[in-house]
N, C-alpha and C positions, 0 to 999 in steps of 0.2 A: 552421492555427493551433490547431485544438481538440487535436490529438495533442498539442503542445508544453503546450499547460494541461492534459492529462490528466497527464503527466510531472512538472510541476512539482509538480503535489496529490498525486501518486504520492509524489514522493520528501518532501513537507511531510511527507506523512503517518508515513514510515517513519521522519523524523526527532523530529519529534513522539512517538511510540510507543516510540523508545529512549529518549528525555530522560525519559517517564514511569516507564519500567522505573529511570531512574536518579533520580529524583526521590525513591524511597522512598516512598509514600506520599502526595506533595505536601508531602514534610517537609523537602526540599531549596530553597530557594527558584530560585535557578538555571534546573535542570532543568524545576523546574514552569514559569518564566514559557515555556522554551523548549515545554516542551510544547503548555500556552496559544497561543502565538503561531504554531507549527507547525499546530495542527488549525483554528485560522483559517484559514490563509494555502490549507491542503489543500480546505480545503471552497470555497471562495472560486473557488479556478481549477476544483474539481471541479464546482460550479456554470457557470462560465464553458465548461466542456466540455460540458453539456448541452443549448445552445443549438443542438447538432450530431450530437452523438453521441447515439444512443437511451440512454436511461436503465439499461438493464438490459444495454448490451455495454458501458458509460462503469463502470457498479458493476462489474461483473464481472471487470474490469482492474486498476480500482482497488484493488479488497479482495484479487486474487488475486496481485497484482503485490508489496501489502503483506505478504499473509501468506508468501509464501516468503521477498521482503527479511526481515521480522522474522524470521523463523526461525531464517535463516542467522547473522544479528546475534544472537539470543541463545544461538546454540551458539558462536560463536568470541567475543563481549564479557563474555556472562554463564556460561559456560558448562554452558548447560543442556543435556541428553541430546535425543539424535530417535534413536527406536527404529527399527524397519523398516517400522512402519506409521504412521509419521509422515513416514515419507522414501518410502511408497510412495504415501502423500496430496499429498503437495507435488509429487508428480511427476505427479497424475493435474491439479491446477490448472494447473501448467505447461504441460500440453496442451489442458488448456478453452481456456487464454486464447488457445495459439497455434492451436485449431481456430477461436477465435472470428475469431482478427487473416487466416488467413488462407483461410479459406472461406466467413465469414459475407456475405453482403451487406448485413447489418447494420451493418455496421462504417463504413463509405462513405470509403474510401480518396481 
């Protein structure tokens, strides 16, 4: 069950994080409640995953899982540029996360 509330805070998060980027500012009302309501809802099951998962392989998913989702969302939504060393960074997280998911014993499958 923790895997399923690390996903759910996973994708709050990612939702939350665009609705910000479209919020303007917090000058959109909309976006901002969605942001608001998104980094609740993220933190809430990210909480509910720590009851299980170590704190620092539960962050490590969490923030890395987000920062390539946003990424990817703000080069095809907003479209903002990724150089080669921002696509040679996202690809080295991409590997923490999957060294962490599938070698750590950390992780406790």
């Amino acid at each position: 069950m923790s895997w399923l509330y690390l996903a759910i805070a996973i994708s709050a998060e990612i939702i939350a994080t665009t609705a910000l980027k479209a919020s303007d500012g917090f000058t959109r009302l909309y976006p901002a409640m969605i942001t608001t309501v998104g980094y609740l809802v993220s933190f809430y099951f990210l909480a509910l995953t720590l009851r299980v998962i170590p704190v620092g392989v539960a962050y490590a998913i969490w923030s890395g899982a987000g920062i390539v989702a946003i990424s990817m969302i703000g080069y095809v939504m907003f479209k903002q540029t990724l150089d080669a060393a921002a696509l040679i960074g996202i690809g080295l997280i991409i590997a923490g996360v999957l060294v962490l998911n599938i070698f750590s014993k950390s992780t406790m499958h």
